[in-house]
N, C-alpha and C positions, 0 to 999 in steps of 0.2 A: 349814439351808437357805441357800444363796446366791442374794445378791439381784443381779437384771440379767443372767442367761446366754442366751446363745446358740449355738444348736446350727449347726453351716456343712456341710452333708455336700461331698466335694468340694473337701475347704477345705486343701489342703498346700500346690496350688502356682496360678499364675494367677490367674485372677478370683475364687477360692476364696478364695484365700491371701489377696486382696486386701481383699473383704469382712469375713473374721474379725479383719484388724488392724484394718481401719476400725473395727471394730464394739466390738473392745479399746479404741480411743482413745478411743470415744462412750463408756467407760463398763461396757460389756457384758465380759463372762466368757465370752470362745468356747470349745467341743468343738468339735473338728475331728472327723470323722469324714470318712475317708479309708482305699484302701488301703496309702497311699504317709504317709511321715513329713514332717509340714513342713518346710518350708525354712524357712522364719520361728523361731528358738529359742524367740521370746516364746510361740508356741505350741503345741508338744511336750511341755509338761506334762500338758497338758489335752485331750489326740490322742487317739484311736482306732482305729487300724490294721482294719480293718474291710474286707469285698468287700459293698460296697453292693445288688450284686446279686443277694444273699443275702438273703432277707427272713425267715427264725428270725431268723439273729445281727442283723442290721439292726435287728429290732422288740428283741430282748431288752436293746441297748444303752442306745437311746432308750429304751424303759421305765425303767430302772438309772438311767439321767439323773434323768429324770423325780421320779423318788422321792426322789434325791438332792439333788436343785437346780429351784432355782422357774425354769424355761426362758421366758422372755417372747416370745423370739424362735426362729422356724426360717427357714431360710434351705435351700431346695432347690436344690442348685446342680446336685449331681454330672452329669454328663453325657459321652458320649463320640459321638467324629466317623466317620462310615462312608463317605466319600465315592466316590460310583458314580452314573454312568449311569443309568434307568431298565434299557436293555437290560441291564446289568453288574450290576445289586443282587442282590446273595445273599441268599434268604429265607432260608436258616440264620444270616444276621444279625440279622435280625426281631427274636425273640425277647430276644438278650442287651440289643441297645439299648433294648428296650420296659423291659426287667426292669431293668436300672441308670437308665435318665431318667426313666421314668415309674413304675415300682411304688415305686422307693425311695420317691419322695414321697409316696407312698398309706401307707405302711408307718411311716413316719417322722410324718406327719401324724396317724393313726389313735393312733400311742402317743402321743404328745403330749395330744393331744384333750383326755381324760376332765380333765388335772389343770388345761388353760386354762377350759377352761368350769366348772370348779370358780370359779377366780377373776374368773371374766367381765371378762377381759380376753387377748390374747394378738397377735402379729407373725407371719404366714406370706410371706414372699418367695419364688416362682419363678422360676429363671433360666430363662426360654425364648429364643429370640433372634427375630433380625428374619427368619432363615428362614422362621416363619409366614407371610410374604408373599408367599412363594418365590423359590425358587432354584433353579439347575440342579445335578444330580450330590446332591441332598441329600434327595430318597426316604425314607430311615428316620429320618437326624436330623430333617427338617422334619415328619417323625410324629409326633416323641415330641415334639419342642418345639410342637406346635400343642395335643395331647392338655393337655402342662402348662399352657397358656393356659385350653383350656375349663374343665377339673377347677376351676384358678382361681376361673374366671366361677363357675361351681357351687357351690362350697366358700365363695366370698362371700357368695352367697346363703342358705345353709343356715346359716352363723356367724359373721350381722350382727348377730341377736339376742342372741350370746353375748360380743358387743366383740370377736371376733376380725376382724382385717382380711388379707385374701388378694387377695396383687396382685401383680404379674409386671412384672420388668426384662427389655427384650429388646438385647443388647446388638446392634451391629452390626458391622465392622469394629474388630478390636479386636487389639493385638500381643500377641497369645499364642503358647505353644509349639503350639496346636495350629495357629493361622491360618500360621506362617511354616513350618512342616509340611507343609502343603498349599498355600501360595504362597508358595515359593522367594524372599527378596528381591529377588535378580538377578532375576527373571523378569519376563516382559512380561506377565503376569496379576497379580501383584502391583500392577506399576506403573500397571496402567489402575485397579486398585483404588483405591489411596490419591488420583491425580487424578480422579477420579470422588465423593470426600466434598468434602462441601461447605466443610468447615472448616479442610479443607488439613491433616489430618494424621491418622494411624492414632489410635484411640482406644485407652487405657491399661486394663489391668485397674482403676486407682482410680478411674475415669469411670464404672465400674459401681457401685465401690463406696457410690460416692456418691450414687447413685438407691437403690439398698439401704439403705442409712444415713434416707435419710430415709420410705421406707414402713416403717423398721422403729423408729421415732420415735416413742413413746409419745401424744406430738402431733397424728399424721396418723389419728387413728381417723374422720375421716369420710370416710375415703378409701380405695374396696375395690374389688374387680373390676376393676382397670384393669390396663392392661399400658402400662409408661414405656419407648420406643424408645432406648436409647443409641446414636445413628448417627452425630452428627456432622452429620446432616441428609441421610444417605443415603435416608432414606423418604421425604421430603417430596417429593419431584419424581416 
């Protein structure tokens, strides 16, 4: 058995990528589980090439882990962006966003389970975002990232008595491939974005990491149910 692993679903490139190295230099043993190969070399040994929204292959890997390696830490990252209108959303989108943001971690959580509560102890992180607060054009992502909040809240409650702690990073404005996807640098959406945080600069994928890093701290066991804003102090006002 190896000791300190952590599972990152999500984890090739971005905020993913970012937390499974964080999570390397704390000490931890990441599995990436992703459909895409990291970009990170340090962690392509330990990848999983995996369609997360798949829940056989999904459950039957994390099991495989599971048996293989003492997992201390999950980290629910994976996610994907469907940005529309109310009038413009596609319910034929419903479903894949629900089944990639929100089952993986039902899926992933479930196989896990049996061998943390074996140890009575274990790390659950959710990456939901500050979308829970709302946004415009964000309909099905701010579904599935509100759902990972509550399930959260719930899952704290149910497996406080077992030392596991379930807490949720919401990042906010953050330079990813997918934010500069959807605001164009040049753009005058972009530009009201970034003078609009309070801290005068886009947030980094390792500014997540580092809220992750530490709900996933062996340390932070009295601290579950919450959800940690990575904004830059876009929420506060």
């Amino acid at each position: 058995m190896s000791d300190r692993c952590a599972i990152i679903t999500g984890g090739a490139r971005n905020i993913g990528q970012a937390i499974a190295l964080r999570l390397q230099q704390d000490g931890y043993r990441p599995f990436v589980l992703d459909i895409e190969t990291p970009e990170a070399e340090s962690l392509r040994a330990d990848a999983t090439r995996v369609d997360l929204g798949d829940a056989d292959a999904t459950r039957e890997i994390v099991e495989r882990l599971a048996r293989d390696h003492r997992i201390d830490c999950l980290v629910n990252n994976v996610g994907i962006v469907r940005p529309a209108l109310l009038h413009e959303t596609r319910v034929e989108e419903f479903d894949p966003l629900m089944h990639l943001n929100v089952r993986s971690a039902l899926v992933c959580t479930q196989a896990l389970l049996p061998s943390m509560r074996e140890r009575g102890e274990g790390r659950i992180v959710m990456n939901a975002s500050r979308v829970v607060l709302g946004k415009e054009a964000r309909t099905l992502y701010s579904a599935t990232k509100g759902a990972l909040q509550s399930m959260a809240r719930t899952w704290a409650l149910e497996l406080a008595g077992d030392g596991i702690t379930v807490n949720c990073v919401a990042p906010g404005p953050i330079a990813t491939t997918a934010f500069w996807e959807n605001n164009p640098p040049d753009s005058e959406r972009a530009r009201r974005i970034i003078e609009n945080i309070p801290v005068q600069r886009m947030g980094e994928p390792e500014d997540v990491a580092q809220a992750v890093s530490f709900f996933c701290d062996p340390r932070s066991g009295f601290i579950t149910g919450q959800t940690l804003f990575v904004c830059g102090g876009v929420t506060v006002g």
